[in-house]
C-alpha positions in Angstrom: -21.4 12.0 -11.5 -20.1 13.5 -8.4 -20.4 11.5 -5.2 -19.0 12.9 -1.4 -16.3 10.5 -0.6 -13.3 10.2 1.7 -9.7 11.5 0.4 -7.1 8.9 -0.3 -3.7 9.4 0.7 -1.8 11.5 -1.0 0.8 10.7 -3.7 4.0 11.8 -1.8 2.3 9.3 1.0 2.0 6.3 -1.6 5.7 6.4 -2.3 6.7 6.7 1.4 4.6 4.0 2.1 6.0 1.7 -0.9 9.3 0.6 0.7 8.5 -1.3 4.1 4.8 -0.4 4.1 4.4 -2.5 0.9 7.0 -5.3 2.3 4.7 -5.8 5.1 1.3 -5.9 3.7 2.4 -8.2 0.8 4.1 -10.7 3.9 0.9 -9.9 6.1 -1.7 -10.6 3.0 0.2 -13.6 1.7 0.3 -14.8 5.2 -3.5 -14.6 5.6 -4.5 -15.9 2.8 -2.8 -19.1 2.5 -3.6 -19.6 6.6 -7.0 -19.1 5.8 -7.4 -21.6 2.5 -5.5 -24.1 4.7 -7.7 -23.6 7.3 -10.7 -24.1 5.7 -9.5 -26.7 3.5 -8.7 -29.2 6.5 -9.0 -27.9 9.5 -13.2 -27.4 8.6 -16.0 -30.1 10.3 -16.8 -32.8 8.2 -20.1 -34.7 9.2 -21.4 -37.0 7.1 -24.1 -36.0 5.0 -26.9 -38.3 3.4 -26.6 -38.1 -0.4 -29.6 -37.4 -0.9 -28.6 -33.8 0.8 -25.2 -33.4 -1.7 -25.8 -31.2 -5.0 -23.2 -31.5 -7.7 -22.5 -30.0 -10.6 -25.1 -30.5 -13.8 -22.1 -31.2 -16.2 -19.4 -34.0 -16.6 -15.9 -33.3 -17.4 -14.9 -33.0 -21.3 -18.7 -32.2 -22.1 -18.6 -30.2 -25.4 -19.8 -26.4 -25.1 -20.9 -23.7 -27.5 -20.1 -19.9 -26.1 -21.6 -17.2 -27.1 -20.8 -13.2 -25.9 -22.8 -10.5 -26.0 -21.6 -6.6 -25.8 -25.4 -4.2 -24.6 -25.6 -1.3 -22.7 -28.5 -3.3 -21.1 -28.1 -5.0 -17.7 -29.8 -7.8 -18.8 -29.9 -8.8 -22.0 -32.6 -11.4 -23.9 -32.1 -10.2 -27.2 -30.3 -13.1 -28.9 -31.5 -12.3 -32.5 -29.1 -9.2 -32.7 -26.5 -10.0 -34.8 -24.6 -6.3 -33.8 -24.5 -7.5 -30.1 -22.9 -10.6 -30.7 -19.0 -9.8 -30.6 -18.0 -13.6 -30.0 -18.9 -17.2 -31.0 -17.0 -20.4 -30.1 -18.0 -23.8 -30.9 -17.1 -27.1 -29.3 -15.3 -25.6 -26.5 -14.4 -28.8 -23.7 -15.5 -28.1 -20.5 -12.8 -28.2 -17.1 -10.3 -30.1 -20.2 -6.9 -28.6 -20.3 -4.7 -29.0 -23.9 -4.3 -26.7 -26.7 -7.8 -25.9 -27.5 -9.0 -25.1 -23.5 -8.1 -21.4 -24.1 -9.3 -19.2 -26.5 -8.6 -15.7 -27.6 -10.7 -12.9 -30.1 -9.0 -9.6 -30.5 -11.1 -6.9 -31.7 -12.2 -3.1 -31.9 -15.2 -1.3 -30.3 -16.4 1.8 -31.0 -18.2 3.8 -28.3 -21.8 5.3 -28.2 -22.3 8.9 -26.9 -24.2 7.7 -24.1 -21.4 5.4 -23.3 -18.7 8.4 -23.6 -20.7 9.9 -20.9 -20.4 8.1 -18.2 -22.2 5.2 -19.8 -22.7 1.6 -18.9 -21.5 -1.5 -21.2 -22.0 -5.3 -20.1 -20.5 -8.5 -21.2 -23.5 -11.0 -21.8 -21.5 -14.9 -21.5 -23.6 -17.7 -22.5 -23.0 -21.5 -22.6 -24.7 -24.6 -24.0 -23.9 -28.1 -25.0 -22.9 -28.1 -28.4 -25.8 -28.6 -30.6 -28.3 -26.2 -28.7 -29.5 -22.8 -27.7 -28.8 -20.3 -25.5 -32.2 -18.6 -26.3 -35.2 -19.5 -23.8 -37.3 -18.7 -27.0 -35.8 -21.1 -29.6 -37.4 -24.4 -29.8 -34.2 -26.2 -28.6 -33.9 -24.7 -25.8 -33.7 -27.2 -23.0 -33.3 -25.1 -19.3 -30.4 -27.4 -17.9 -28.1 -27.9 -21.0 -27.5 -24.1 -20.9 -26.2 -21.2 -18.4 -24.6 -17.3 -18.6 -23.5 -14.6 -16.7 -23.5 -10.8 -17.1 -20.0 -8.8 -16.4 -19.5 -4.8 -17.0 -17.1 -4.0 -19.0 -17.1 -0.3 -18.2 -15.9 0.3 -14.4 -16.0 3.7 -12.6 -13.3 4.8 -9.9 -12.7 8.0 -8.1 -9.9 10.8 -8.9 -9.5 14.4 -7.7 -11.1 17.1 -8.8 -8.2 19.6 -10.5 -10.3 22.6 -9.7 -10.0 21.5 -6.2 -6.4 22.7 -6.5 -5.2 25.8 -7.9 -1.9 27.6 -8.4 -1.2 29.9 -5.7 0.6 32.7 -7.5 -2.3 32.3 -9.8 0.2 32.5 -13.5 -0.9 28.5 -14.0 -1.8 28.7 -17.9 -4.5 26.0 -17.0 -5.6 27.0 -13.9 -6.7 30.4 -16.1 -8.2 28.3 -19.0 -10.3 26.4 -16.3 -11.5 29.6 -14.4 -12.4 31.5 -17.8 -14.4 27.9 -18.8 -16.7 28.3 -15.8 -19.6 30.3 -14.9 -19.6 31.7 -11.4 -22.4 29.5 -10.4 -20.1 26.4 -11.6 -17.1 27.9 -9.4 -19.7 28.1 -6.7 -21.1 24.7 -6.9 -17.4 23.3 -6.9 -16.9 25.1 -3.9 -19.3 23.6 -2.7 -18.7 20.2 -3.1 -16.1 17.6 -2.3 -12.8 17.1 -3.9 -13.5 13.9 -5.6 -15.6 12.7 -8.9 -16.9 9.6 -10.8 -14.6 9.0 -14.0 -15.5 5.6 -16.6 -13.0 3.7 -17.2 -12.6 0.8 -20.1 -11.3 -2.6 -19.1 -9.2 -3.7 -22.2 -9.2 -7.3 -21.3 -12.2 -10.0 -20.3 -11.3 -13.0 -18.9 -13.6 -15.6 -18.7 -13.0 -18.8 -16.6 -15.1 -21.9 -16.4 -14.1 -23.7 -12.5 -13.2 -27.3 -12.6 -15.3 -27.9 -9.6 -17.3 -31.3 -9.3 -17.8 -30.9 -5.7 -20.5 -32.3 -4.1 -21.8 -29.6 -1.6 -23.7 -30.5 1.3 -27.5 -28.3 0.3 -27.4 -26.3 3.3 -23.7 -26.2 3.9 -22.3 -24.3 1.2 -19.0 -23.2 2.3 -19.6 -19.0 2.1 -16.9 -18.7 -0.4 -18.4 -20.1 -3.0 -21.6 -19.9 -2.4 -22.3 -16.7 -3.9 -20.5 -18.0 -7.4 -22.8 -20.6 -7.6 -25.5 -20.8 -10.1 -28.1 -23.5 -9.0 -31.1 -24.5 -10.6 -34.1 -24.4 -8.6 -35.9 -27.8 -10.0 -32.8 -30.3 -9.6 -31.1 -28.1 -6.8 -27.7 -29.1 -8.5 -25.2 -26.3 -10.0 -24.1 -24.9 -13.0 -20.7 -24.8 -14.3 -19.3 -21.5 -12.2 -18.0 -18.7 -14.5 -15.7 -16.6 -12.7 -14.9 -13.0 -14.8 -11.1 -13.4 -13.8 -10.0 -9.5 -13.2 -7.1 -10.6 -10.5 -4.4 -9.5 -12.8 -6.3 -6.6 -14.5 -3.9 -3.5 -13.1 -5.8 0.1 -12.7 -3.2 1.5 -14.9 -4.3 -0.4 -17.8 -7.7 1.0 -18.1 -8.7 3.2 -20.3 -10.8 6.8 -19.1 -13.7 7.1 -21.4 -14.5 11.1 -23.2 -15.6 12.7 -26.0 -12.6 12.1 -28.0 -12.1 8.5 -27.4 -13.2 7.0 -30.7 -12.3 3.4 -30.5 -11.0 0.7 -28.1 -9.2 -2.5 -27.5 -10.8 -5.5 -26.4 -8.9 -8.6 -25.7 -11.3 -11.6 -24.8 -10.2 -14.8 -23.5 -11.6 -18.2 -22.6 -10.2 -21.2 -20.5 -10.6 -23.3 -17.4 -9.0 -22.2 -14.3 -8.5 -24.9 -11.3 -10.3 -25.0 -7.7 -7.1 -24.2 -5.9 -6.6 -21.5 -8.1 -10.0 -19.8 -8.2 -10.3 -20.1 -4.1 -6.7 -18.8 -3.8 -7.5 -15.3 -6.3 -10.8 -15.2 -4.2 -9.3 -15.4 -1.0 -6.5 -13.0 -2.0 -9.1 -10.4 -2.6 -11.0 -11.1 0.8 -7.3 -10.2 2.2 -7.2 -7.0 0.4 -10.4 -6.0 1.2 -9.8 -6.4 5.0 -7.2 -4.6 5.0 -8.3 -1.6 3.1 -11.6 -1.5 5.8 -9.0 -1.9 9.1 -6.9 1.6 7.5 -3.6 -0.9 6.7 -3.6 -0.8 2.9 -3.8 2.6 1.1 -5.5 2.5 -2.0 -4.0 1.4 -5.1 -1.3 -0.6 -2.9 -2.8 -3.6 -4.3 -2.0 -3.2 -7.9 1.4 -2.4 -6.5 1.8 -6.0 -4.8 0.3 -7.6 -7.9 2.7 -5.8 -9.7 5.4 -7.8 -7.8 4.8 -10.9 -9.1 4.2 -9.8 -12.8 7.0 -7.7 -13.2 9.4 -8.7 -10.8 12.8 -11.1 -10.9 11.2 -14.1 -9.4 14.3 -15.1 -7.4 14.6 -11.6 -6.4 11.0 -11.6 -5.5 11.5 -15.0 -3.2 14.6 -13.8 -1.4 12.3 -10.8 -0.7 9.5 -12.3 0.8 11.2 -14.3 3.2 13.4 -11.2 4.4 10.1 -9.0 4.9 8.7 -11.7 7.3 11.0 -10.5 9.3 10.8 -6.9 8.8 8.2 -6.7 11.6 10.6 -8.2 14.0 13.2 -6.1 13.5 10.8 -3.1 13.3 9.2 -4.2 17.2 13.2 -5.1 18.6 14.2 -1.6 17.3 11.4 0.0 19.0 12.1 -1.8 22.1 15.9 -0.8 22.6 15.2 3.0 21.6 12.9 3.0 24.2 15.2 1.4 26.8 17.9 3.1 25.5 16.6 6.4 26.5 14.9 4.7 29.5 18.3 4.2 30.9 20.3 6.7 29.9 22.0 8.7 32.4 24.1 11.0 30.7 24.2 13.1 27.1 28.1 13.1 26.8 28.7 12.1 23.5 25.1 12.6 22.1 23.3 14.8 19.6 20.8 16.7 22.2 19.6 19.0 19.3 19.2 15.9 17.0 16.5 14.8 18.9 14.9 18.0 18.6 15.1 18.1 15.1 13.8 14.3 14.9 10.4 15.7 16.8 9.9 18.7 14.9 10.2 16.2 11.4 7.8 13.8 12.9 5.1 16.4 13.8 5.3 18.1 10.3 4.9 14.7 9.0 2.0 13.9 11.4 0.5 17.5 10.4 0.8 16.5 6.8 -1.1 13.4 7.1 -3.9 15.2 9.0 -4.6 17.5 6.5 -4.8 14.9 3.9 -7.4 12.8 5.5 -5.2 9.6 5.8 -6.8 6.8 7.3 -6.9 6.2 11.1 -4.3 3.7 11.4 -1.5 5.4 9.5 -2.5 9.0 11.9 -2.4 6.4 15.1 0.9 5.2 14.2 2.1 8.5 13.4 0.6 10.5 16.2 2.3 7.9 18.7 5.6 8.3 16.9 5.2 12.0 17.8 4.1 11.4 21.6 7.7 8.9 21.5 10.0 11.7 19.9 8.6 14.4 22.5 9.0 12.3 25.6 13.0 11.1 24.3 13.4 15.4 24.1 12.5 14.6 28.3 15.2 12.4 28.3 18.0 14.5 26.6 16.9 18.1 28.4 15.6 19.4 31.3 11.8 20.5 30.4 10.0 23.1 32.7 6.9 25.2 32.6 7.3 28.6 33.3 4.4 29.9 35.1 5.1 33.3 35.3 3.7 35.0 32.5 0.3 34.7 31.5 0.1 32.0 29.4 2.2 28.9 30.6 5.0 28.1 28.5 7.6 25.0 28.2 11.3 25.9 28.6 14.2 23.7 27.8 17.3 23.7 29.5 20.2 21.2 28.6 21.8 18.5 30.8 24.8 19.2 32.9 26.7 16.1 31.1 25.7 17.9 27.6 27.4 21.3 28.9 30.0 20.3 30.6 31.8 18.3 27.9 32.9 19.2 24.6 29.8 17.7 23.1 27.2 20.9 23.0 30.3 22.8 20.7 30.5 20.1 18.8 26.8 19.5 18.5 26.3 23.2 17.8 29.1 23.3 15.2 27.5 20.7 13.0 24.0 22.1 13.2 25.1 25.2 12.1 26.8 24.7 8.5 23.9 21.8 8.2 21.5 23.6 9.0 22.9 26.4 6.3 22.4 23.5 3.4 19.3 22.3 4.9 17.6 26.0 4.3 19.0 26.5 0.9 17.5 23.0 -0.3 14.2 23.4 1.6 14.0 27.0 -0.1 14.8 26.0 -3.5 12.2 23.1 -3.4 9.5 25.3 -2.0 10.1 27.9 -4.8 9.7 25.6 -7.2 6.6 23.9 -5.7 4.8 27.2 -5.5 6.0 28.4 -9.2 5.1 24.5 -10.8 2.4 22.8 -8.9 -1.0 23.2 -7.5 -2.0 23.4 -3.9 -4.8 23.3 -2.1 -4.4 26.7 0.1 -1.0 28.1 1.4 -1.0 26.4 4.0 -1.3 22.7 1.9 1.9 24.5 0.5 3.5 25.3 3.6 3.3 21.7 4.5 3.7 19.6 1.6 7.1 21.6 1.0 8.1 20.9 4.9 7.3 17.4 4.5 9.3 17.1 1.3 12.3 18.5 3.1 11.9 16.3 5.4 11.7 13.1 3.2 14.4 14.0 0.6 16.9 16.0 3.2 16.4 14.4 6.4 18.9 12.3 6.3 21.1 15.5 6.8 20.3 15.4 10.3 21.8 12.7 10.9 25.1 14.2 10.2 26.0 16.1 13.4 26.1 12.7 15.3 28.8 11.4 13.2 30.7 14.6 13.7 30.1 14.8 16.8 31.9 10.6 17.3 34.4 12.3 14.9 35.6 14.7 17.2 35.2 12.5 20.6 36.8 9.1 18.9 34.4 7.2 20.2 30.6 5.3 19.5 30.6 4.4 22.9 27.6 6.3 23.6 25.5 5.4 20.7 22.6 2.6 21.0 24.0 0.0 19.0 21.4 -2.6 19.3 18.8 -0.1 18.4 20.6 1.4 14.8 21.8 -2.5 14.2 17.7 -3.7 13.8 17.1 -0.5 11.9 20.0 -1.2 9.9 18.6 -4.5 8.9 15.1 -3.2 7.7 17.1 -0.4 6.0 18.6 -3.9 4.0 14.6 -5.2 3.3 13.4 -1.8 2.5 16.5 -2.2 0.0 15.2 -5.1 -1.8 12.1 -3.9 -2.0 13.7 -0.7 -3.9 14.6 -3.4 -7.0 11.6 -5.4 -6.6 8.8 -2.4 -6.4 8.1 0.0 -9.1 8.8 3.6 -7.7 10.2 6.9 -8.6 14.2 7.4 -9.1 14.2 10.5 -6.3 12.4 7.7 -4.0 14.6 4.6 -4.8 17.6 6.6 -4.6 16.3 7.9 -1.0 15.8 4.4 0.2 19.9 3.8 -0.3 20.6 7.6 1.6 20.4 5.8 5.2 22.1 2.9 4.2 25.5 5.4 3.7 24.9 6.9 7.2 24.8 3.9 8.9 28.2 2.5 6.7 29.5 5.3 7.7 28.8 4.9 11.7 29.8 1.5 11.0 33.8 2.3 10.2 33.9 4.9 12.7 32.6 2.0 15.4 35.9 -0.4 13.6 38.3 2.7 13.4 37.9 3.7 17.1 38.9 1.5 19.8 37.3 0.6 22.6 37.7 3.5 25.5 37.0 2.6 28.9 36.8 6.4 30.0 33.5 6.5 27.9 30.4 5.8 28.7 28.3 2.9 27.2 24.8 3.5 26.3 23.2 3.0 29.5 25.1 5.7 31.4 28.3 3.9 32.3 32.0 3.4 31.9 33.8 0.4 31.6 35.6 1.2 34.7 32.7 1.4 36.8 31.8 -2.0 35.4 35.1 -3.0 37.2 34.9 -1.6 40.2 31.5 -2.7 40.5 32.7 -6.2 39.9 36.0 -5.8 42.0 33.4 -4.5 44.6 31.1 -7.2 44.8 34.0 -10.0 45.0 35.2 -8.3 47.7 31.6 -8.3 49.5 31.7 -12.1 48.8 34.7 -13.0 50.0 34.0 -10.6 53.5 30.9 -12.8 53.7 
């Protein structure tokens, strides 16, 4: 059941992204959510409405229920007399009561048709009645209001990549061959053809059924929109029926179950129980927020399991401290932003900084921004990056002199270093450091490449070319940082650093921390979250070990002794006047 469709992000993008890009969508979605239950809890118009324009719910609280669930490959199903269907019966279940009989479990086994191994459909049939009658329109005791149900699927179908999309380039893959000798040339056509993506069934192990405690009277034509489509309201009394809500909040996409030819039986947990107002509105107003942000391009997919997996996994306390701190990961972010740009705004001379550093920092970003545009990453995530890019090139500006040479025939940009980078000991010292890093930067970048191109699959060579660039550049980045702190080692001084810039990044570096114990992730990627963390300890005890020189110059372009001559200067002005 192939279907055109969109790429998501890539893998190696999902684990970037799950350090401060999952801090600040949990913060953000938590944020929205409980403003926007608030909001409409109090802040909402009340007129007063006649009663005789209020519906309200068809059952009292503590009225005694019979269940009864139905497994069909049907849609709807009518067919109460089969005995196969019927997977679950509960008797004298209290409705909206809480105590030890509220919830209920059945555990059991299902074996799967043919037709359902292939891409088949399977439904969950609920149905409810006062204790004592039927469910069935057909039975003689049937009576219309004393009964209600609701239809679920059990069998849900998501999207994964195609694995003959991707093939190994040096073409010795054992099950690239196996997959190319399976398939005629018209199938290796017609998956040429079409897009990288597929329709896969999955199993959901676990049905949760909730009955809301909601005896709300609702105005009839002013349903509030969030519950209006969960209501069930019968059209000769114009009152509701109890609201089941299939409660799949905390069902995780890892737990499901793909469904092929040699699956030959599966779980099925099913489970029974009241669930509160608050609580329903909150889950449903949860998923709104995850919805919006997946359509605006600010939550990759399968982020939201990640956040869910937060608050079932995590150490609560840890989980708390987090959550405040991450609020303020965007501030820090913004203030960071703002004092690089200044910084380099401002400056006046290179004398102590890392001119090819910068460089390096723009090719990095461009590979990255490359990367993301071959993947098909959403909008927002290229916008960010692309701007990113425009930043890094015009901070290159800043730290060289760039011309365009018009004399050949194709114009072309030439760089030319500062005077105060020249002139100084700081382009030796700059150069020095570059060139033994730049020795272990080439040997890792090789080795991970080789091994990329002998152990994975790519799209083409030049999905290779990139992937491996942008894995250099987020495990041995941080390398690049380096010839900065030689280059403070050999001036003994941090004079010309931006310190208010590196302190803000510093702190996120400290949330991005937390959220390295919080957040399930890889080792390579929790142990890279810690990498910048050493850097910035280490230009930390070289800012405590050097003393303050008023020779060098601060990080807008001056000394500390034109600070007091300027000052010197403009008492004297004063005192003339």
């Amino acid at each position: 059941m192939a279907e055109p469709a969109g790429r998501p992000p890539p893998e190696g993008q999902r684990q970037q992204g799950q350090g401060g890009g999952v801090g600040q969508s949990l913060s953000g979605i938590i944020r929205m959510a409980v403003f926007w239950y608030f909001a409409m809890k109090f802040f909402a118009p009340k007129k007063p409405v006649e009663p005789s324009q209020l519906i309200s719910n068809l059952f009292q609280k503590g009225d005694s229920l019979d269940m009864w669930v139905y497994l069909s490959e049907s849609e709807k199903f009518n067919d109460f007399g089969n005995e196969e269907a019927l997977v679950w019966h509960e008797s004298s279940i209290p409705y909206a009561v809480w105590g030890p009989t509220a919830t209920r479990n059945r555990h059991l086994k299902y074996h799967p048709t043919e037709a359902l191994k292939n891409n088949g459909s399977l439904y969950a049939h609920v149905f409810f009645a006062r204790s004592g009658y039927s469910p069935d329109p057909s039975d003689p005791e049937y009576q219309p209001l004393y009964a209600f149900g609701r239809s679920h699927p059990v069998v849900t179908y998501l999207r994964r990549s195609k694995s003959g999309k991707k093939r190994s380039l040096l073409g010795n893959a054992k099950e690239t061959e196996d997959d190319s000798a399976s398939k005629s040339k018209s199938e290796k056509q017609e998956d040429a053809n079409v897009d990288a993506w597929e329709w896969v069934s999955y199993w959901k192990p676990n049905v949760t059924i909730n009955l809301v405690e909601d005896f709300t009277r609702y105005p009839k034509n002013a349903i509030p929109p969030n519950v209006k489509d969960f209501l069930y309201i019968d059209p000769k009394t114009e009152d509701y029926y109890p609201t089941i809500y299939w409660n799949e909040f905390w069902l995780l996409r890892d737990k499901l179950t793909p469904l092929n030819e040699s699956v030959t039986e599966l779980p099925l947990n099913l489970e029974v129980g009241p669930i509160s107002l608050t609580r329903w509105q909150f889950y449903l107003q949860i998923d709104q927020s995850f919805q919006i942000h997946r359509s605006y391009g600010s939550m990759i997919e399968g982020e939201a399991d990640e956040l869910k997996r937060v608050f079932l996994e995590g150490n609560p306390y840890l989980l708390g401290v987090t959550m405040v701190v991450s609020m303020l990961h965007s501030v820090f972010d913004f203030l960071a932003f703002k004092n690089d740009i200044q910084f380099w705004n401002k400056n006046k001379s290179m004398e102590g900084l890392s001119a090819k550093s910068v460089v390096v920092n723009f090719i990095c970003q461009f590979i990255v921004f490359l990367y993301l545009l071959d993947n098909d990453t959403s909008w927002m995530i290229l916008a960010s990056s692309g701007v990113g890019c425009c930043i890094e090139f015009w901070k290159i500006g800043k730290a060289m002199h760039i011309e365009v040479d018009r004399t050949g025939r194709i114009p072309m940009l030439r760089f030319r270093d500062r005077e105060t980078y020249t002139r100084n000991k700081t382009k030796e010292y700059d150069d020095l450091a570059m060139k033994y890093l730049s020795y272990v930067l080439f040997f890792l970048a090789a080795c991970s490449s080789v091994y990329s191109l002998m152990y994975e699959q790519h799209k083409s060579w030049y999905s290779w070319i990139l992937s491996s660039l942008t894995s250099c550049v987020y495990m041995f980045g941080f390398i690049m940082m380096c010839p900065q702190l030689f280059i403070n080692y050999k001036l003994r001084s941090v004079a010309h650093l931006p310190w208010r810039q590196m302190t803000y990044k510093f702190l996120n570096t400290i949330v991005d921390d937390l959220f390295a114990f919080v957040i399930k992730m890889p080792l390579l990627h929790r142990l890279s979250v810690f990498r910048d963390d050493v850097i910035f300890l280490i230009y930390l005890y070289q800012r405590w070990i050097y003393p303050v020189d008023k020779k060098r110059v601060n990080e807008f372009g001056f000394g500390g002794e034109d600070e007091d001559k300027a000052s010197t200067s403009t008492l004297e002005d004063k005192k003339t006047q």
